[in-house]
ChimeraX commands (.cxc) that place a marker at each C-alpha (Angstrom):
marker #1 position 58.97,1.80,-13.13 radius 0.5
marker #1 position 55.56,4.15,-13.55 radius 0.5
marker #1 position 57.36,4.93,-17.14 radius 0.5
marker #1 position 57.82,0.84,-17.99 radius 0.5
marker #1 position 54.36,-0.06,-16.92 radius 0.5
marker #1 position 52.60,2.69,-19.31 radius 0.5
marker #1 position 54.77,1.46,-21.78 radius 0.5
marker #1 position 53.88,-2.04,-21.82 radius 0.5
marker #1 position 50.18,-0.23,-21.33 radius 0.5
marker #1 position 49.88,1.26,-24.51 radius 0.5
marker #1 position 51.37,-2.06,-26.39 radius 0.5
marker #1 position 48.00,-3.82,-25.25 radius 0.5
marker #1 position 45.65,-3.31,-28.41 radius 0.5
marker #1 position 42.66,-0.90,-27.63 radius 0.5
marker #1 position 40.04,-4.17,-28.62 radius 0.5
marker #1 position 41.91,-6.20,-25.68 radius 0.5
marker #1 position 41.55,-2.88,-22.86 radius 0.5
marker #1 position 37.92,-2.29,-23.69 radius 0.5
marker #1 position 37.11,-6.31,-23.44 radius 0.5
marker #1 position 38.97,-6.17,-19.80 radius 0.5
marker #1 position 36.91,-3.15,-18.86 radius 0.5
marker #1 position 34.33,-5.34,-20.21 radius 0.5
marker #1 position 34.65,-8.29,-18.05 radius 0.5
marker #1 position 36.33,-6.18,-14.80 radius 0.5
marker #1 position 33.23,-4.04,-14.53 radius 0.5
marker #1 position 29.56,-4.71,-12.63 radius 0.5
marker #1 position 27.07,-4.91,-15.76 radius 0.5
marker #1 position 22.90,-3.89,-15.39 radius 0.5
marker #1 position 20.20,-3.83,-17.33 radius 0.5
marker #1 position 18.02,-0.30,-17.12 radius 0.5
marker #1 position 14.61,-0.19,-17.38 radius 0.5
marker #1 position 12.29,2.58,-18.18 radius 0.5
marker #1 position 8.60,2.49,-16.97 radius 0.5
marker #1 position 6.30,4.85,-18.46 radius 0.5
marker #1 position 3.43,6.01,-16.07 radius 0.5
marker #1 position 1.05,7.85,-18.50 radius 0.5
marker #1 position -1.98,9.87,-17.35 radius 0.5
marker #1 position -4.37,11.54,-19.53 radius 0.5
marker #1 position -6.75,14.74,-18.99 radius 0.5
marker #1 position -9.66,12.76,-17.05 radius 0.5
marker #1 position -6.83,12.01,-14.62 radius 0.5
marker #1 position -7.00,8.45,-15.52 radius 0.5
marker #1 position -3.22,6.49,-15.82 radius 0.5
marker #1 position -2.80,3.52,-18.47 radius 0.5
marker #1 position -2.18,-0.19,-17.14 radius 0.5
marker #1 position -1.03,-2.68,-19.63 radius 0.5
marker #1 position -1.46,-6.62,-19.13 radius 0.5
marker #1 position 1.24,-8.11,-20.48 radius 0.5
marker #1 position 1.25,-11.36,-22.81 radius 0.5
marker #1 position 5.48,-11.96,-21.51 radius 0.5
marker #1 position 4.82,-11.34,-17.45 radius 0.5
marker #1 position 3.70,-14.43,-15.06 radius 0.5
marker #1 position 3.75,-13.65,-11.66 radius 0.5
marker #1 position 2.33,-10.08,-12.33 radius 0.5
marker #1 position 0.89,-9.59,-15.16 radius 0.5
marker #1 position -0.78,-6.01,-15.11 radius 0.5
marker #1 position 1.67,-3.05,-15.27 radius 0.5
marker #1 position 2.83,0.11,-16.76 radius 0.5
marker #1 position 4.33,0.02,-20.08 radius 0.5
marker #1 position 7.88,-0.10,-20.10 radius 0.5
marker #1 position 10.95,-2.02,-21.27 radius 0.5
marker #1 position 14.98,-1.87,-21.31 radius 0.5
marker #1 position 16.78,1.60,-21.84 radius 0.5
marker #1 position 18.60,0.97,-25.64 radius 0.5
marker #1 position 22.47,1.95,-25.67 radius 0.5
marker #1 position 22.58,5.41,-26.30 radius 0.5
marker #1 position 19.06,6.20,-25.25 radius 0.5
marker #1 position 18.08,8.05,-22.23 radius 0.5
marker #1 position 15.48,6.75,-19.46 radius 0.5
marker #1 position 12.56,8.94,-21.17 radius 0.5
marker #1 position 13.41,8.53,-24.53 radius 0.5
marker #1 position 12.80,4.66,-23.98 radius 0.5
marker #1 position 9.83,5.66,-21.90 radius 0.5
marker #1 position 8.11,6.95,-25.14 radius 0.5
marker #1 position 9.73,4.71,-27.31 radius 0.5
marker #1 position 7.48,1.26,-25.60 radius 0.5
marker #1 position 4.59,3.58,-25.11 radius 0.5
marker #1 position 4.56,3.71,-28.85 radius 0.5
marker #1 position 5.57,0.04,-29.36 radius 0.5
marker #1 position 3.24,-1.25,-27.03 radius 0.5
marker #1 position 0.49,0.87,-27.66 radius 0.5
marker #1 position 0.66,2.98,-30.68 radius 0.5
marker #1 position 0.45,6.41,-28.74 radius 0.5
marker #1 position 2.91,9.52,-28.32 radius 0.5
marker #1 position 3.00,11.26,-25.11 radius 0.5
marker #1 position 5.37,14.00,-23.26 radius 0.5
marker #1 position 7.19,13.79,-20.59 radius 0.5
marker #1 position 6.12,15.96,-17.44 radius 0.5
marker #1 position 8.61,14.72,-15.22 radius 0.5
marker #1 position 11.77,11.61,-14.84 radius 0.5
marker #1 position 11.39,10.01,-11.35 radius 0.5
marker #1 position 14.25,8.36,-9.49 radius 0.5
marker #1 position 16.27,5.26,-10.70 radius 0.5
marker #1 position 15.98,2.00,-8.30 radius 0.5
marker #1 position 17.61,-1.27,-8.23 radius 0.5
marker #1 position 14.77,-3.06,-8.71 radius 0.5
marker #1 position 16.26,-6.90,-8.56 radius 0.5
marker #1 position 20.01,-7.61,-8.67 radius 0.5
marker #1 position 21.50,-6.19,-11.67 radius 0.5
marker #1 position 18.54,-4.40,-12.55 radius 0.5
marker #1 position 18.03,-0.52,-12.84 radius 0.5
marker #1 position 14.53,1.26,-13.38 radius 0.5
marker #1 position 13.71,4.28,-14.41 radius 0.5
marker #1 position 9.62,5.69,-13.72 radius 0.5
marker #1 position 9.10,8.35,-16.49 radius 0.5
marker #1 position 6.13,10.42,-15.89 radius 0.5
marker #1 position 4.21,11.32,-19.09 radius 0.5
marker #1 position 0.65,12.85,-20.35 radius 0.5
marker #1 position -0.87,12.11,-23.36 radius 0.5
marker #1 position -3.52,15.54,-24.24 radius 0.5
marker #1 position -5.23,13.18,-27.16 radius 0.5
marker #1 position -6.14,10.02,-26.61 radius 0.5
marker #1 position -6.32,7.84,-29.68 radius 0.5
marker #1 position -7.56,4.22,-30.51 radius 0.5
marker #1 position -4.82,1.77,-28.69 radius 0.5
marker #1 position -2.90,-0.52,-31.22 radius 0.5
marker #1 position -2.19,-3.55,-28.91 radius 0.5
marker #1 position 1.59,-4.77,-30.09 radius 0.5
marker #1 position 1.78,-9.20,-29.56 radius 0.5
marker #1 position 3.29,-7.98,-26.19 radius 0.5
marker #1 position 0.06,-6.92,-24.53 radius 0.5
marker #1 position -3.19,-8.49,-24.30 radius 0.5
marker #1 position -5.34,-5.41,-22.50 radius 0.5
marker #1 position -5.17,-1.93,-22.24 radius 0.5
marker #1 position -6.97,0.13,-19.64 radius 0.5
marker #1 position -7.19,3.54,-18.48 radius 0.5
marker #1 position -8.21,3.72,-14.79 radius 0.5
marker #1 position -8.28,6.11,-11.95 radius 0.5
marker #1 position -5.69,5.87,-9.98 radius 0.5
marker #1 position -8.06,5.27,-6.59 radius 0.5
marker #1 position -10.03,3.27,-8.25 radius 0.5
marker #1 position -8.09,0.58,-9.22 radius 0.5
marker #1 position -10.37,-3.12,-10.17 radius 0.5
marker #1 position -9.63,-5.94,-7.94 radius 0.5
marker #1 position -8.26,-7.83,-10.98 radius 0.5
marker #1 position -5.12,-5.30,-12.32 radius 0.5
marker #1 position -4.77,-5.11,-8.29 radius 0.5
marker #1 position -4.32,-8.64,-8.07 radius 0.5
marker #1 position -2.11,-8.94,-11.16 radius 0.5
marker #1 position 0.08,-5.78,-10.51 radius 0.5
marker #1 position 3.31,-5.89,-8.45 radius 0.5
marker #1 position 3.30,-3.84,-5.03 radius 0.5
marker #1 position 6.02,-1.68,-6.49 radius 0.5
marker #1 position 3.83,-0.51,-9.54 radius 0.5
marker #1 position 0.20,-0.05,-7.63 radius 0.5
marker #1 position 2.36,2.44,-5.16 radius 0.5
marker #1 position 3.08,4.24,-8.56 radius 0.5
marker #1 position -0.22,3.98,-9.53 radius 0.5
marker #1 position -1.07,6.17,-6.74 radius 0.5
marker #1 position 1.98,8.15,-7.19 radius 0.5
marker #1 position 0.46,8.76,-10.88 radius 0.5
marker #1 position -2.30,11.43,-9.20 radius 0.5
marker #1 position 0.53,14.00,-8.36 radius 0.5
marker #1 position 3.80,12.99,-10.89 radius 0.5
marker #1 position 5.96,15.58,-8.50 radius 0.5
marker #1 position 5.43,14.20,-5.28 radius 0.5
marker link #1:1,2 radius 0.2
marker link #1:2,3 radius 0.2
marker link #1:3,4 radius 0.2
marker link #1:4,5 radius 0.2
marker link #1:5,6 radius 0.2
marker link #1:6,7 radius 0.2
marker link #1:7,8 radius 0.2
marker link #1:8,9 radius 0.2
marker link #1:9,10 radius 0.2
marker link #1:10,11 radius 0.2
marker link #1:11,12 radius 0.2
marker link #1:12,13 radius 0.2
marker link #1:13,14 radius 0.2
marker link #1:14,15 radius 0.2
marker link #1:15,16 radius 0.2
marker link #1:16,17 radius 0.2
marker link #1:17,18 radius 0.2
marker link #1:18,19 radius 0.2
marker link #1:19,20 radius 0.2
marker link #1:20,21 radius 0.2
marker link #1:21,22 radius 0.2
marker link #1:22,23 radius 0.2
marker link #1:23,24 radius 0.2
marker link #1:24,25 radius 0.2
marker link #1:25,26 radius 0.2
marker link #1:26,27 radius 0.2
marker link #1:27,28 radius 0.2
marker link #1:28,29 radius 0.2
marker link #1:29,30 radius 0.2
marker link #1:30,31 radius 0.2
marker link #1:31,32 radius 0.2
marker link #1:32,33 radius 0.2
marker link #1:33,34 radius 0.2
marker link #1:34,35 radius 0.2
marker link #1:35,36 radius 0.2
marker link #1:36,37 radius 0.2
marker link #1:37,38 radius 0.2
marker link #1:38,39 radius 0.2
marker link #1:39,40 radius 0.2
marker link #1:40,41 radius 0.2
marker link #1:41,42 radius 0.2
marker link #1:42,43 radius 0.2
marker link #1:43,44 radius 0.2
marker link #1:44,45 radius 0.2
marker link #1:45,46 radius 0.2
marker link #1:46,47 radius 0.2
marker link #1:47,48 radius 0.2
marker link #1:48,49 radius 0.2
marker link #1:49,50 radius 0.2
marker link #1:50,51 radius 0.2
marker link #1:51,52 radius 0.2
marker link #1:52,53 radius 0.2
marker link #1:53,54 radius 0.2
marker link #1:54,55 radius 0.2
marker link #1:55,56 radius 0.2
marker link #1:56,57 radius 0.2
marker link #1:57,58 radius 0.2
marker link #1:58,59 radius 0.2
marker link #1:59,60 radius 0.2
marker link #1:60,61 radius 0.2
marker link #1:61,62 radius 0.2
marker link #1:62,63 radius 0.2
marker link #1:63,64 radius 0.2
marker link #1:64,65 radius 0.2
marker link #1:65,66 radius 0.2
marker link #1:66,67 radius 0.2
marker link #1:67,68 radius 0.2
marker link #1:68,69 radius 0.2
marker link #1:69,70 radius 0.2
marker link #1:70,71 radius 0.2
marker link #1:71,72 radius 0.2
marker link #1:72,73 radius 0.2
marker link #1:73,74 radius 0.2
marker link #1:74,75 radius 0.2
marker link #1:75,76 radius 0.2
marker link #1:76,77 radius 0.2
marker link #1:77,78 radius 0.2
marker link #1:78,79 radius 0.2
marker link #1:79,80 radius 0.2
marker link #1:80,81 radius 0.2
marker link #1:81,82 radius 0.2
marker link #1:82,83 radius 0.2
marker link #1:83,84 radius 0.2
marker link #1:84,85 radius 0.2
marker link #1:85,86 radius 0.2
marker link #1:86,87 radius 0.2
marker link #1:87,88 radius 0.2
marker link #1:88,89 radius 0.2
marker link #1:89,90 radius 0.2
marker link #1:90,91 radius 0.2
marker link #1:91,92 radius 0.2
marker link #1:92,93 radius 0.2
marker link #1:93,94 radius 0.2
marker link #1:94,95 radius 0.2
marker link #1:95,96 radius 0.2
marker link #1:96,97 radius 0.2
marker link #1:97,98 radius 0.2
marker link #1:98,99 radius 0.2
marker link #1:99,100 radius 0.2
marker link #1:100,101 radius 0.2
marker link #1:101,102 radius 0.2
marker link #1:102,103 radius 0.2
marker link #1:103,104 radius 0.2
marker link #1:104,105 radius 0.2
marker link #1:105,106 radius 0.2
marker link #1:106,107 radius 0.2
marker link #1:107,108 radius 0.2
marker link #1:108,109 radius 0.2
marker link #1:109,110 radius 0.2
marker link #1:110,111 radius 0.2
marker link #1:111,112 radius 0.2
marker link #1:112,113 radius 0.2
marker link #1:113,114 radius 0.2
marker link #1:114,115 radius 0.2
marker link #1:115,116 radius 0.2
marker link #1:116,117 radius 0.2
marker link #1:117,118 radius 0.2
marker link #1:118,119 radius 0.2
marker link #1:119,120 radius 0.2
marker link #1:120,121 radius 0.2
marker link #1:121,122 radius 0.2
marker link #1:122,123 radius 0.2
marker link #1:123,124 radius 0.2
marker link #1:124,125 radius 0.2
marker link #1:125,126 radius 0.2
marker link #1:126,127 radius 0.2
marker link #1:127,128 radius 0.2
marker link #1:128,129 radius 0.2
marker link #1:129,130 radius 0.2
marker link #1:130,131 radius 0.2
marker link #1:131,132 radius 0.2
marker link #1:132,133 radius 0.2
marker link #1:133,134 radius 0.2
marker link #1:134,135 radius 0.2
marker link #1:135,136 radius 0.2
marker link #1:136,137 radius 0.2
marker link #1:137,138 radius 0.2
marker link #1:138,139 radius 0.2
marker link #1:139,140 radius 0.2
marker link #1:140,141 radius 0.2
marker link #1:141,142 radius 0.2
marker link #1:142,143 radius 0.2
marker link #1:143,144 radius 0.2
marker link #1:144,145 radius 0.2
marker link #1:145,146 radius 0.2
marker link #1:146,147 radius 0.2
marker link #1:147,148 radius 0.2
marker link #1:148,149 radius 0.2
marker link #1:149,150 radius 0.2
marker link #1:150,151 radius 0.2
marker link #1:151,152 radius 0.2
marker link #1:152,153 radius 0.2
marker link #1:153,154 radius 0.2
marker link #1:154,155 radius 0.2
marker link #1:155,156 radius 0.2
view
């Protein structure tokens, strides 16, 4: 019988198995967010143009096939802002909302240039990471102001 069945298995075209591993398997979408400090100590908040309920946040956006978590990290810190950092450390990976994996990605940038807004953001600020304005409070999600303070010591 075993001998039948992976007979008839390896009829089935390769195209067909892949789409039923496809359709027969959970699918999420991964996240990266980027939380970027420079040498004053100071982290970079983004308030973004495509984000209602919480506008204010670290810059971030979905993990490409093929790319790692801090690979995509960099990759929207450039898109979003025009500048290259390095990576000092890759925190953990949550399920952040059903189907949803993120990835925080600590990073340092040693030379801080001009910030190129991309038609994703609308501000940029570098703040300290206790003292936070009442208005990126108010527009940040819990989640991301605990990172915020998590920024101060990436290996905590």
């Amino acid at each position: 019988m075993k001998r039948l069945l992976a007979g008839l298995f390896r009829l089935i075209p390769s195209s067909v198995l892949r789409l039923g591993l496809f359709l027969g398997n959970a699918k999420f979408n991964h996240g990266a967010v980027a939380v970027i400090t420079n040498d004053e100590g100071q982290v970079l908040l983004l308030r973004h143009v495509f984000r209602k309920s919480y506008p204010w946040g670290f810059p971030a956006g979905f993990v490409n096939a093929g790319e790692n978590a801090a690979a995509a990290a960099l990759r929207e810190l450039k898109e979003e802002t025009g500048l290259q950092a390095m990576v000092i450390h890759v925190g953990a990976t949550t399920l952040v909302a059903p189907r949803h994996l993120e990835t925080v990605v600590y990073g340092h940038v040693r030379v801080v240039t001009p910030i190129k807004l991309s038609h994703e953001i609308f501000d940029a600020r570098w703040v300290m990471p206790d003292q936070v304005s009442e208005d990126i409070v108010q527009g940040l999600h819990p989640d991301q102001l605990a990172l915020v303070a998590a920024a101060a010591d990436p290996e905590s």
